[in-house]
VOBA-1610 file (N, C-alpha, C; in pm, whole numbers, padded with zeros to 5 digits, always signed):
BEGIN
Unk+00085-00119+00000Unk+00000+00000+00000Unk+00089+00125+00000Unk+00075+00222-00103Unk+00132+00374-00068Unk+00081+00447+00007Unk+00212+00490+00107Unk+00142+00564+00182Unk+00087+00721+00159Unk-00003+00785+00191Unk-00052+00948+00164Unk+00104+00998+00198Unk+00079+01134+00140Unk+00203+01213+00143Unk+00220+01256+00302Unk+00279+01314+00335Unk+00299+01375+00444Unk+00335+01507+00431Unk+00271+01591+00580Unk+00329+01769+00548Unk+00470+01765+00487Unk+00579+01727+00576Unk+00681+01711+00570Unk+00717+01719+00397Unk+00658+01614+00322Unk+00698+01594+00204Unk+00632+01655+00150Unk+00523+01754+00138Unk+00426+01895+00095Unk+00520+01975+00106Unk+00550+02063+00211Unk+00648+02126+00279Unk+00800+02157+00195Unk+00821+02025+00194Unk+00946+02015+00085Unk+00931+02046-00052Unk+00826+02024-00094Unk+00781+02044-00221Unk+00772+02221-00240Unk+00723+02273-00186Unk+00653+02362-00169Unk+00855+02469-00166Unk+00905+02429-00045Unk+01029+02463-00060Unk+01121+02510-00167Unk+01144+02355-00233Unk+01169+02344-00366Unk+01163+02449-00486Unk+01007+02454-00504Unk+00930+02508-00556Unk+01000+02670-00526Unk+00995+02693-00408Unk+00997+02861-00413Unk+01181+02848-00406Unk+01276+02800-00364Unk+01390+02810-00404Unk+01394+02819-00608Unk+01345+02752-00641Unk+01372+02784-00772Unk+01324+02949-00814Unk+01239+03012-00740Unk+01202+03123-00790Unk+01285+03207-00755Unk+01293+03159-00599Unk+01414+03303-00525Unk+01322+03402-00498Unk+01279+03437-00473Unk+01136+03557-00486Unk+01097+03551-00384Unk+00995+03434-00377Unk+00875+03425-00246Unk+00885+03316-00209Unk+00800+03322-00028Unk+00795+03276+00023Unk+00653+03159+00040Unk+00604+03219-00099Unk+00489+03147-00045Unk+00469+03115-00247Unk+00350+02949-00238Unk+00355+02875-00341Unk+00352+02961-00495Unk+00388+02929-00636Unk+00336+02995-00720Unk+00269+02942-00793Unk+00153+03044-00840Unk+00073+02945-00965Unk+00115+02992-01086Unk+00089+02905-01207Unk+00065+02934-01307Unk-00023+02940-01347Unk-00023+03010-01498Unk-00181+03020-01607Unk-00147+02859-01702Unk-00064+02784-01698Unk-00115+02683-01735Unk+00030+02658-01816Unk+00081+02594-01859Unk+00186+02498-01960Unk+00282+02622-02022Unk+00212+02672-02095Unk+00298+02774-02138Unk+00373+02881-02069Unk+00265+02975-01971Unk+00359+02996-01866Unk+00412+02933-01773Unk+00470+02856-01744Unk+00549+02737-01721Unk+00694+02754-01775Unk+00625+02711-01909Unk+00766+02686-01960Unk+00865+02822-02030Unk+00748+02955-02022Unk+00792+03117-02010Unk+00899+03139-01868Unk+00849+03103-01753Unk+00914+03089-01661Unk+01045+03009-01638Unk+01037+02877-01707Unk+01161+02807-01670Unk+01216+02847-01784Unk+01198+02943-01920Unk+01293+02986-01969Unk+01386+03097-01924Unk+01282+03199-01872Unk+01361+03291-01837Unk+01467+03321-01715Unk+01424+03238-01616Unk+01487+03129-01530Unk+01649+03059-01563Unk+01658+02996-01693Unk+01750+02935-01712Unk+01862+03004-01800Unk+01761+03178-01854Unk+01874+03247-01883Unk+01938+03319-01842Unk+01856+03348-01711Unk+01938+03420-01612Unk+02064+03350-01524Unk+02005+03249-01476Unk+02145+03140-01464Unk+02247+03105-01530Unk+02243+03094-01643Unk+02334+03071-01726Unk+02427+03236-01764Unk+02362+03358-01733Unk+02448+03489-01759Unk+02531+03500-01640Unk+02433+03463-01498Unk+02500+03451-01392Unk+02622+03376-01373Unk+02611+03257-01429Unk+02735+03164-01451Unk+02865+03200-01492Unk+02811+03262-01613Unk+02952+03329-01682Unk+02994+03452-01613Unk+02904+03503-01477Unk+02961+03633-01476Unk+03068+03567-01358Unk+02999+03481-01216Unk+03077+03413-01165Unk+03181+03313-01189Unk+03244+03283-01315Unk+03336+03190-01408Unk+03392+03302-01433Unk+03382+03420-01484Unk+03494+03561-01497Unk+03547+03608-01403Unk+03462+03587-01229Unk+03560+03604-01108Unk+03673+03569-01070Unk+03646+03416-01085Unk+03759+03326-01056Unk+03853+03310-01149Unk+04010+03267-01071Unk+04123+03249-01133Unk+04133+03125-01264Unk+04015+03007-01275Unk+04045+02916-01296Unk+03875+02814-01296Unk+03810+02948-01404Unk+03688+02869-01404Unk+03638+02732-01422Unk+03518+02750-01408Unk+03492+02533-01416Unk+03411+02571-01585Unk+03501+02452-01692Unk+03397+02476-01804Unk+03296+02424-01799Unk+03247+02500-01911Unk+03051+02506-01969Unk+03040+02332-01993Unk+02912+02289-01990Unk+02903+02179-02038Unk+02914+02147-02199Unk+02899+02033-02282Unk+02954+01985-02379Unk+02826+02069-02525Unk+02693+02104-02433Unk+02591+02143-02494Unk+02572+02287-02497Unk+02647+02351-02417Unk+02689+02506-02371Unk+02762+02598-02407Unk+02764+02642-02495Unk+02866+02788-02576Unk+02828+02915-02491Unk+02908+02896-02408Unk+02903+02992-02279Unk+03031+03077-02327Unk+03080+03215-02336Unk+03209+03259-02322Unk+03176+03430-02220Unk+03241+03408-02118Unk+03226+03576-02082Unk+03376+03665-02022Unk+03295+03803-02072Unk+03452+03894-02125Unk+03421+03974-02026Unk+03487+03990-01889Unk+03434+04146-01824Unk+03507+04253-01879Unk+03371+04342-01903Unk+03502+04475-01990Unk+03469+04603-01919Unk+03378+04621-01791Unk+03393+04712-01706Unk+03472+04659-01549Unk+03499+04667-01488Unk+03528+04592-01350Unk+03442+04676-01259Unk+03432+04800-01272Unk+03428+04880-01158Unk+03252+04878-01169Unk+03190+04840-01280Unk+03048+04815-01244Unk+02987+04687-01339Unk+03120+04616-01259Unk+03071+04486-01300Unk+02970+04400-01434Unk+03037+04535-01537Unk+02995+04502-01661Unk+03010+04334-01727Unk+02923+04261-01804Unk+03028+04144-01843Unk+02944+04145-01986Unk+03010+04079-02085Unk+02949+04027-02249Unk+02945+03905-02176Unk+02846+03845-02237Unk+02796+03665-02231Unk+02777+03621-02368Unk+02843+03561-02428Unk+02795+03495-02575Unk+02727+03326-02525Unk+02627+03357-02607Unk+02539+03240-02618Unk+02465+03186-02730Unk+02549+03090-02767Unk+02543+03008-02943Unk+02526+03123-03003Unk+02647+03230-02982Unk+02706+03342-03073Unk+02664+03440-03059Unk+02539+03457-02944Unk+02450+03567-02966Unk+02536+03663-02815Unk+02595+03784-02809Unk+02620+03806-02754Unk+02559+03949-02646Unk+02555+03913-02509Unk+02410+03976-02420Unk+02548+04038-02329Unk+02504+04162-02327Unk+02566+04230-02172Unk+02490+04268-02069Unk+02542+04229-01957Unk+02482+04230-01852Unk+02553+04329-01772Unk+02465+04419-01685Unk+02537+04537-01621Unk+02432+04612-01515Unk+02475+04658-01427Unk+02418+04752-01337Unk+02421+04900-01381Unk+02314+04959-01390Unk+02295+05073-01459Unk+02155+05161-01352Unk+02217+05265-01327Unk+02116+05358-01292Unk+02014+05420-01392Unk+01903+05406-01371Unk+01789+05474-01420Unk+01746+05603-01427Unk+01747+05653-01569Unk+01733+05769-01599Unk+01556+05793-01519Unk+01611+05943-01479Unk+01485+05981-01416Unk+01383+06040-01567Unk+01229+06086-01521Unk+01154+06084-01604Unk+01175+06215-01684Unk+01223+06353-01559Unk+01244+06483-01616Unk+01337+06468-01670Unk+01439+06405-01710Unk+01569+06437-01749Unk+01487+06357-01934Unk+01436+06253-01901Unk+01440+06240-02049Unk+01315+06310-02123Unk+01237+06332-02017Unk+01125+06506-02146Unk+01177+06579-02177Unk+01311+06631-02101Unk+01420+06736-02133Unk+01491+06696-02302Unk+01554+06566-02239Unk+01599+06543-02399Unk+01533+06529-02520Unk+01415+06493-02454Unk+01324+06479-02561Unk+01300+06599-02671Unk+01308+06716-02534Unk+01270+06876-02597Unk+01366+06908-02647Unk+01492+06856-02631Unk+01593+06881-02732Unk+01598+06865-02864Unk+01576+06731-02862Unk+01580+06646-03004Unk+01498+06680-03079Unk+01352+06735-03061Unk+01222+06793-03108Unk+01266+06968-03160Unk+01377+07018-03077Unk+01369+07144-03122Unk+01509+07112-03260Unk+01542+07051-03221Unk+01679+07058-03329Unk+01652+06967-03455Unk+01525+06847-03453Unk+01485+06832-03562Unk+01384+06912-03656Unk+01321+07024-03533Unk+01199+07129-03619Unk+01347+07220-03658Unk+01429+07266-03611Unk+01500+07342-03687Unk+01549+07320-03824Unk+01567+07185-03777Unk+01611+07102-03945Unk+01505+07129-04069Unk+01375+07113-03993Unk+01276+07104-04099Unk+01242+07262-04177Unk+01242+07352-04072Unk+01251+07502-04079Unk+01351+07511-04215Unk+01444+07490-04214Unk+01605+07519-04282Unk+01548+07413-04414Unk+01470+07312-04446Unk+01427+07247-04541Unk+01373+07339-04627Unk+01237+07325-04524Unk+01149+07426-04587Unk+01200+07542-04664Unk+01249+07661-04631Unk+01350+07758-04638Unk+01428+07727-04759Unk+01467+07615-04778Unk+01531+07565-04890Unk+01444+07544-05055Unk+01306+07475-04978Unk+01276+07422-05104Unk+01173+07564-05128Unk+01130+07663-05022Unk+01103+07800-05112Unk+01156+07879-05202Unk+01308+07905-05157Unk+01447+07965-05218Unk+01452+07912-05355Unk+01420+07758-05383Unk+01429+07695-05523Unk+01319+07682-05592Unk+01222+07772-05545Unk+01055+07767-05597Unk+01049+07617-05599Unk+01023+07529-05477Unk+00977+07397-05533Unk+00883+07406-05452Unk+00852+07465-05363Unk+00714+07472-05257Unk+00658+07620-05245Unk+00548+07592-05285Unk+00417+07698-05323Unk+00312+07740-05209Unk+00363+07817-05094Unk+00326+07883-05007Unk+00173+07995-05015Unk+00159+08011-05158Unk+00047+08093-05194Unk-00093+08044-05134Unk-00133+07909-05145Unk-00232+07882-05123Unk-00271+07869-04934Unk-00172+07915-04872Unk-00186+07902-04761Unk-00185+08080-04682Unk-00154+08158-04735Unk-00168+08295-04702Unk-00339+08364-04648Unk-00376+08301-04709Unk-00534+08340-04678Unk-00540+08325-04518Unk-00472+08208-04458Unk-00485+08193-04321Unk-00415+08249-04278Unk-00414+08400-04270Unk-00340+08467-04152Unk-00415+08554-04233Unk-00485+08576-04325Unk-00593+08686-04329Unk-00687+08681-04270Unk-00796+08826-04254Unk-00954+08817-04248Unk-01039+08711-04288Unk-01003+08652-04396Unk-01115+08592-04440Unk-01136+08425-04403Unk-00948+08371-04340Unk-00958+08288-04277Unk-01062+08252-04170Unk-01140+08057-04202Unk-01204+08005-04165Unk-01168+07890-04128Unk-01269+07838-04002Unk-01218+07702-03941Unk-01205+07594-04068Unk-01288+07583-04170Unk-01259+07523-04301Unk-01123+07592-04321Unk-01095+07668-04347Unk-01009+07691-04467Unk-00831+07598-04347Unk-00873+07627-04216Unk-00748+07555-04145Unk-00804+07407-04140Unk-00887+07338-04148Unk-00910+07192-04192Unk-00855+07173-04330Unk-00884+07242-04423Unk-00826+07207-04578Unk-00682+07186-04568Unk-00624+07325-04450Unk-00462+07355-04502Unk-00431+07184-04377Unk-00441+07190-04286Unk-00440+07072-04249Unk-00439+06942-04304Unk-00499+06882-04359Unk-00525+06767-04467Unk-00412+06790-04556Unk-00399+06911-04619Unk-00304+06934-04717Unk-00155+06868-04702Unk-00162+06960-04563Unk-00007+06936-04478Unk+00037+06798-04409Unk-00065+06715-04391Unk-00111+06547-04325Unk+00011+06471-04378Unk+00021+06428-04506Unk+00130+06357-04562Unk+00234+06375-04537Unk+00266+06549-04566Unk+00415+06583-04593Unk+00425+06503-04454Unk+00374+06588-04333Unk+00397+06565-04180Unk+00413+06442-04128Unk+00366+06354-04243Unk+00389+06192-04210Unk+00554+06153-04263Unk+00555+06171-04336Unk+00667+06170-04408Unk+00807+06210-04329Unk+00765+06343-04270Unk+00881+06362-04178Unk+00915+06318-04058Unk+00782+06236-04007Unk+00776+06187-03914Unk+00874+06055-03892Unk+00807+06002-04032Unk+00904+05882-04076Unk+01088+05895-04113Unk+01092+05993-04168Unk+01209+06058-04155Unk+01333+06061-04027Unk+01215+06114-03959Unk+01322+06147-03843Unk+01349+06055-03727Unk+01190+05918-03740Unk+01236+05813-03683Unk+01367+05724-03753Unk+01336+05690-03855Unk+01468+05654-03905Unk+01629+05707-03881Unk+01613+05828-03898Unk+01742+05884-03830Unk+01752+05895-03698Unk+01628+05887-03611Unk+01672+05871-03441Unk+01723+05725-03424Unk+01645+05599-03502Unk+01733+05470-03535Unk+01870+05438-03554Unk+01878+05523-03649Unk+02008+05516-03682Unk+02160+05584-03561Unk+02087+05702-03494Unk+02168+05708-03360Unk+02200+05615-03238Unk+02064+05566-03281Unk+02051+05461-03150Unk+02149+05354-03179Unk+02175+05298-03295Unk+02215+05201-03340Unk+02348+05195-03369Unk+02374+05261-03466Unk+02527+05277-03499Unk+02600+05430-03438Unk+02538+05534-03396Unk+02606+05662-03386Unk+02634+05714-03488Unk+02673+05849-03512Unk+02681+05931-03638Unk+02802+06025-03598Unk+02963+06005-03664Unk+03012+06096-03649Unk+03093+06111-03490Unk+03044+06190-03450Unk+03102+06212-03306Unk+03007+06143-03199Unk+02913+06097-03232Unk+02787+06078-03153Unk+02817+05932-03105Unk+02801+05903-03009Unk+02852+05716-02995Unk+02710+05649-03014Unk+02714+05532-03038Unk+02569+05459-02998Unk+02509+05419-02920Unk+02352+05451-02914Unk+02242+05473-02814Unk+02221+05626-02730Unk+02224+05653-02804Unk+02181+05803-02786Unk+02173+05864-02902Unk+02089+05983-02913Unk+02047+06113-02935Unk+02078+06243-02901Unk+02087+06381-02968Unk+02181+06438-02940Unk+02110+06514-02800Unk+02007+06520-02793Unk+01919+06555-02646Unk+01982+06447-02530Unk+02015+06331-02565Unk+02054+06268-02493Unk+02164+06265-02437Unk+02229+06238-02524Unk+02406+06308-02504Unk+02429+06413-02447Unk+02382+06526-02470Unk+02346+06686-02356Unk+02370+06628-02218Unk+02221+06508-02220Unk+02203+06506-02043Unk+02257+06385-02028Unk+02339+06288-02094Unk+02423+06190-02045Unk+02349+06116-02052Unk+02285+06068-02132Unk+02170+05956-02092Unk+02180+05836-02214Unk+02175+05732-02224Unk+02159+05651-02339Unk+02033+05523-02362Unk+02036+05502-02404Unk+01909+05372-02464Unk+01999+05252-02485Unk+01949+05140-02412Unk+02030+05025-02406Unk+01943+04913-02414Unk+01958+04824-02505Unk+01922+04681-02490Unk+01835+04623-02356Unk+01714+04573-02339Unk+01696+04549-02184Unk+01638+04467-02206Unk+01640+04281-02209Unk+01547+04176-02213Unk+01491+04123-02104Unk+01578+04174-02011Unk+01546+04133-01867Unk+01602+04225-01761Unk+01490+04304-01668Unk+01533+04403-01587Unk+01474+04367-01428Unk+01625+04336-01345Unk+01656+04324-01169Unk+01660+04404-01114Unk+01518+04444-01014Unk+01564+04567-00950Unk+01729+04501-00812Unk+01785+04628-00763Unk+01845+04556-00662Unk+01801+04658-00566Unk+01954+04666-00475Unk+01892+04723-00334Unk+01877+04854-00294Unk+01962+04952-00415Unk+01933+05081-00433Unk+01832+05069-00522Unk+01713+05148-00482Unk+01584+05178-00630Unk+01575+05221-00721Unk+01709+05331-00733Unk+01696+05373-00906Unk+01860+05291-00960Unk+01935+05187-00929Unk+01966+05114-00955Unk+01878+04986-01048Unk+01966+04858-01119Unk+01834+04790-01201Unk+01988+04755-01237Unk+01999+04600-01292Unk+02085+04465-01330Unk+02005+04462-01459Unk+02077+04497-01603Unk+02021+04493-01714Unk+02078+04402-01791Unk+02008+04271-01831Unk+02072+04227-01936Unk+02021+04248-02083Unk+02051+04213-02205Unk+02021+04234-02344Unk+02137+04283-02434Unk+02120+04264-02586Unk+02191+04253-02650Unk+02290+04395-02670Unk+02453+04331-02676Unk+02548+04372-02618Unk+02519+04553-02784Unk+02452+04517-02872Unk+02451+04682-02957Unk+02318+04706-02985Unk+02222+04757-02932Unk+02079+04772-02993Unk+02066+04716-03117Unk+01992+04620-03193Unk+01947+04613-03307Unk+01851+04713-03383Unk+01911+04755-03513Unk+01881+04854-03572Unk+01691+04821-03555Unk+01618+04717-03601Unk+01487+04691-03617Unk+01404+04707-03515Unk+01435+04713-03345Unk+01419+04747-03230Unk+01414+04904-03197Unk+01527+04945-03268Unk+01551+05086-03277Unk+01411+05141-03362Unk+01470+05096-03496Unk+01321+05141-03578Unk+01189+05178-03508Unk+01135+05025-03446Unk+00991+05013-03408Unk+01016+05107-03288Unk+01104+05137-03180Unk+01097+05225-03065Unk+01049+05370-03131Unk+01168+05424-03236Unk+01132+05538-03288Unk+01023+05591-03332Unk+00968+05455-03440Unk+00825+05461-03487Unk+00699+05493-03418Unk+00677+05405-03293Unk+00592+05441-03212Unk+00601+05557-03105Unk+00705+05588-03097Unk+00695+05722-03009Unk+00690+05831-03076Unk+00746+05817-03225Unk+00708+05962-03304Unk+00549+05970-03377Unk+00538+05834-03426Unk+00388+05810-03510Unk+00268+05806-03392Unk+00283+05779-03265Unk+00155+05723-03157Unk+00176+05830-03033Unk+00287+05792-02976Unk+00269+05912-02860Unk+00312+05993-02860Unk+00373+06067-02928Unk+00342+06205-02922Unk+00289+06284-03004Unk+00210+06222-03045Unk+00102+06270-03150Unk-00023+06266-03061Unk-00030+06208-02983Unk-00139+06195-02884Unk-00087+06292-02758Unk+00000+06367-02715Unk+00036+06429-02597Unk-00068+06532-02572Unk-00156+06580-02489Unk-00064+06501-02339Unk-00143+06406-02292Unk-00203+06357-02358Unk-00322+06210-02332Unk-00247+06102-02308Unk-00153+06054-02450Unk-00079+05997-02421Unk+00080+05955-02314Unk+00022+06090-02193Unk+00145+06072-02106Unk+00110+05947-01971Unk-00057+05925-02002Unk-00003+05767-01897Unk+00064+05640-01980Unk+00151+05695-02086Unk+00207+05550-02111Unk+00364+05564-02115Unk+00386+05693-02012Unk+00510+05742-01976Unk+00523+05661-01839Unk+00446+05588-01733Unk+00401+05566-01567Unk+00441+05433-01550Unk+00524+05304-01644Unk+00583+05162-01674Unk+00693+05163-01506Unk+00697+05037-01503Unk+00763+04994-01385Unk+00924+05055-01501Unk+01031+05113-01415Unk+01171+05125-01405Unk+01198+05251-01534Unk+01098+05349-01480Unk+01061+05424-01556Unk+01054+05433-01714Unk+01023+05296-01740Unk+00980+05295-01920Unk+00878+05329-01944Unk+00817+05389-02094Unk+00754+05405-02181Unk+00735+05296-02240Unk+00598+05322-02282Unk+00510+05189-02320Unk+00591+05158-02479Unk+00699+05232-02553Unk+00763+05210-02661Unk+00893+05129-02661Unk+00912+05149-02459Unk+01034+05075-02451Unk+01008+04922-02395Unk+00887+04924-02395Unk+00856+04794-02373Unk+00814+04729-02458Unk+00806+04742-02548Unk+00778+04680-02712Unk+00940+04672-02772Unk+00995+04768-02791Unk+01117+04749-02794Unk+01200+04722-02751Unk+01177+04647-02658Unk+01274+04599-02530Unk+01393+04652-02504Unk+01324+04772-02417Unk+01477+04872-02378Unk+01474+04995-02273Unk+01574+05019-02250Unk+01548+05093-02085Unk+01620+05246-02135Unk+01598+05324-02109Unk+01679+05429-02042Unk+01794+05454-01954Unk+01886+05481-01976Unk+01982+05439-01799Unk+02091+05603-01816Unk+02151+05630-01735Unk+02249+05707-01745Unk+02386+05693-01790Unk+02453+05729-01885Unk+02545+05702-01961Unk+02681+05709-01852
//
């Protein structure tokens, strides 16, 4: 006959169970199979970054197993920066303080005034070469201007304004990604002002200071990450401001763009 379980062996279970999380003290549920196996992935990649960061301490690490393309490079010491390559894909992991919220509306207002200047100096350009025909818009700053006649010029102006929109996400991409010139990568030149950069974030640890945060993700922003970040914050929210500022209120002060794009803010 088997015998019923016992607390003891509940107890243990239950133990078990929350040692693998590290977290809590008390049981966890899941929504069913899949989160499950969401959990024991993300679980097993954090262990495995951890591994390599503790194998870069020591004089005389223990190797990876035979199924494991583990390699890690510390290339900060003093904040315990490390690269982790994993079957080639290579993730840095690092402690990084969190950009506060004023500092990046600030940059923001940077980057917004120095790309309308750009557009100003366009414009300006393609009048100088008669290629843009300003006539039909003069009426609105006359008398005879009507809430129609600023709906028409509106509609008119809809495209171009898309266009530049698209424009200038692409080139905020392209900062993020590779840098331009003097500019290094992951940042913007609003950004660079206030020291601030955009970094890779697949997985974010708070620790024991609160605007502290253990960031891992890929060791250069991918340009296509970059893209979609740019896209949605120039095409969705701030085209919606200031409505769209509860999707500024994300745990570790992200924006709802950096969570699609999986990526944080931090101080350079």
């Amino acid at each position: 006959m088997s015998s019923s379980p016992t607390w003891a062996s509940i107890n243990q279970k239950v133990f078990i169970k929350n040692r693998f999380h590290g977290l809590s003290n008390y049981p966890v549920s899941y929504d069913g199979a899949a989160d499950y196996a969401d959990q024991v992935r993300k679980w097993l990649f954090q262990t495995r970054c951890w591994q390599a960061v503790l194998q870069s301490a020591v004089p005389f690490p223990v190797p990876p197993n035979n199924n494991q393309n583990i390699n890690a490079t510390p290339i900060n010491q003093q904040n315990n920066n490390t690269i982790v390559s994993i079957n080639g894909r290579r993730l840095l992991t690092g402690t990084y303080k969190m950009a506060s919220l004023p500092r990046r509306a600030l940059a923001e207002l940077i980057d917004w005034f120095l790309l309308f200047s750009v557009k100003i100096l366009g414009i300006y350009w393609l009048i100088s070469f008669d290629a843009l025909d300003l006539s039909p818009y003069e009426k609105l700053i006359g008398k005879e201007a009507d809430m129609q006649s600023f709906i028409n010029a509106t509609q008119d102006v809809f495209p171009l304004e898309m266009v530049l929109k698209v424009f200038g996400s692409i080139l905020e991409a392209i900062f993020l990604s590779y840098g331009y010139l003097w500019f290094p990568p992951g940042a913007s030149p609003g950004k660079i002002f206030l020291n601030l950069k955009v970094i890779s974030a697949h997985t974010v640890i708070p620790t024991a200071n609160p605007m502290e945060v253990i960031v891992t993700g890929d060791e250069k922003l991918p340009f296509l990450y970059s893209l979609l970040r740019s896209l949605v914050k120039n095409m969705i929210v701030n085209m919606l401001l200031p409505v769209s500022s509860i999707l500024f209120g994300f745990q570790y002060n992200r924006a709802v763009y950096d969570l699609l794009a999986k990526t944080i803010v931090v101080e350079a």
